[in-house]
N, C-alpha and C positions, 0 to 999 in steps of 0.2 A: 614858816616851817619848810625846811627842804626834802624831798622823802627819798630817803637812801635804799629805799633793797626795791624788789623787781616788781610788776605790779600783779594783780591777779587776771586780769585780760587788757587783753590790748583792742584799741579798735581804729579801723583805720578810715578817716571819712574825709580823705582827700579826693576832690575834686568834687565835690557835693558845696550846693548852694545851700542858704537860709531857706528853710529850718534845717533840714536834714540831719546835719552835725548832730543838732542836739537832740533831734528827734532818734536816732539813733541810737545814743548816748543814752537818753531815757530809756530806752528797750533792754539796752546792754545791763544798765544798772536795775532794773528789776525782776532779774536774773540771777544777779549775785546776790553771795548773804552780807549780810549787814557787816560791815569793816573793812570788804574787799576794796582793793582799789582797782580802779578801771583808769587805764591810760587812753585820753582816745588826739590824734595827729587831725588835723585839718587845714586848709586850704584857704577858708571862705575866713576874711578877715572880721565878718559882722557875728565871727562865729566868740571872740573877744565878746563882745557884749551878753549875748545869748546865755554863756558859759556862766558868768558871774551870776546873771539876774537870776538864772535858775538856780545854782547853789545856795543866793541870798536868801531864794523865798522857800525852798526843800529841807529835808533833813541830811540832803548831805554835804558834806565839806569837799571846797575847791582847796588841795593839797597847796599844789603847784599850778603856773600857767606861763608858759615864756613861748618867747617865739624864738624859731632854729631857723633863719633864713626867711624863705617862703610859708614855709610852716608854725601853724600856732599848736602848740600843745599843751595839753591837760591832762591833770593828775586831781581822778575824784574817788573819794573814801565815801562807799555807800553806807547812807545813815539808817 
């Protein structure tokens, strides 16, 4: 699925090591309401793994996940 329009927060967790990203990421998303999407840009390549295993075992959906360079980025629909 690719997501075309803008997302409902963005978060920025470059230069942050394991957990961080995702620890973050969790904070962000239980904040939002249920549907929002949360973009969050990161640095820490172990943050790939982190991203999916949490989406796989949560209610919510990894959108999107590509990497732009140096950067891995995520697109997550709060479940």
């Amino acid at each position: 699925m690719v997501f075309k329009s803008e997302p409902d927060q963005l978060l920025d967790a470059s230069g942050l090591n394991c957990p961080l990203p995702l620890l973050k990421a969790k904070q962000a998303l239980s904040k939002m309401e249920i549907g929002q999407v949360l973009k969050v840009t990161a640095t820490d390549a172990g943050s790939v793994r982190d991203f999916k295993a949490y989406t796989d075992q949560s209610d919510h959906a990894l959108l999107e996940s590509f990497t732009d360079q140096d950067t891995f980025v995520y697109l997550i629909r709060r479940g």
